[in-house]
N, C-alpha and C positions, 0 to 999 in steps of 0.2 A: 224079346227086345234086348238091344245091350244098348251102352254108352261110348257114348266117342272115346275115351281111352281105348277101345277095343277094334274100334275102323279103320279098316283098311288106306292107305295112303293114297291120294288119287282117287278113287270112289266117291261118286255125289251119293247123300243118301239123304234122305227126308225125314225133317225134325218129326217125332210121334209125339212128346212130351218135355216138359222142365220141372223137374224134381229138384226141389229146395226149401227147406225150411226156412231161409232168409229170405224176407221181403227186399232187401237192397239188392241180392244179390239179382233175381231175377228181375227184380228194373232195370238192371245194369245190363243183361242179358239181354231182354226186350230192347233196349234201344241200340243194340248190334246189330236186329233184327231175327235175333233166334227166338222163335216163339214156332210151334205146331204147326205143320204144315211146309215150314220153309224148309228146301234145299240146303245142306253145307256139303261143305268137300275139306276130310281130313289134309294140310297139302305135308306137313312131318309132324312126325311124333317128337317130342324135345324130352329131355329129361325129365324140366318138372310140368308136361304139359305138351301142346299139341299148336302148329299154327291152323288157323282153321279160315277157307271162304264163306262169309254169309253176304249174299247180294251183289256188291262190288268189291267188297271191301275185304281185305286177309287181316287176321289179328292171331295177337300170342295169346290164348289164354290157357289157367294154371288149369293142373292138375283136378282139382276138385270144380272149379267151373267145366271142366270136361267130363267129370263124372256125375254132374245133375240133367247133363243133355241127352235124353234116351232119344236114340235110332230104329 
């Protein structure tokens, strides 16, 4: 398994897991709709972080929210 820092740009790839010690963080997560089993598509890598598609929707998140989402 790796994590979306590590995906490929344009590849859909199917969420496996959310690894994080913080309970805010993965509420925060879950209501993007990244939760196990969902679809994302890396769409760039940004400096501190990645835009990424979950369902309709594109968003910026950092660096470390892109390193709790295993692929």
């Amino acid at each position: 398994m790796m994590n979306l820092t590590q995906a490929i740009e344009g590849k859909e790839y199917i969420i496996k897991d959310v690894v994080s010690e913080d309970e805010e963080m993965d509420a925060f997560l879950f209501s993007l709709g990244c939760y196990s089993g969902e679809p994302i598509t890396v769409i760039s890598h940004l400096k501190g972080g990645c835009v990424v598609a979950i369902k309709d929707g594109r968003y910026n998140i950092d660096k470390f929210l892109a390193a709790a989402i295993l692929i």
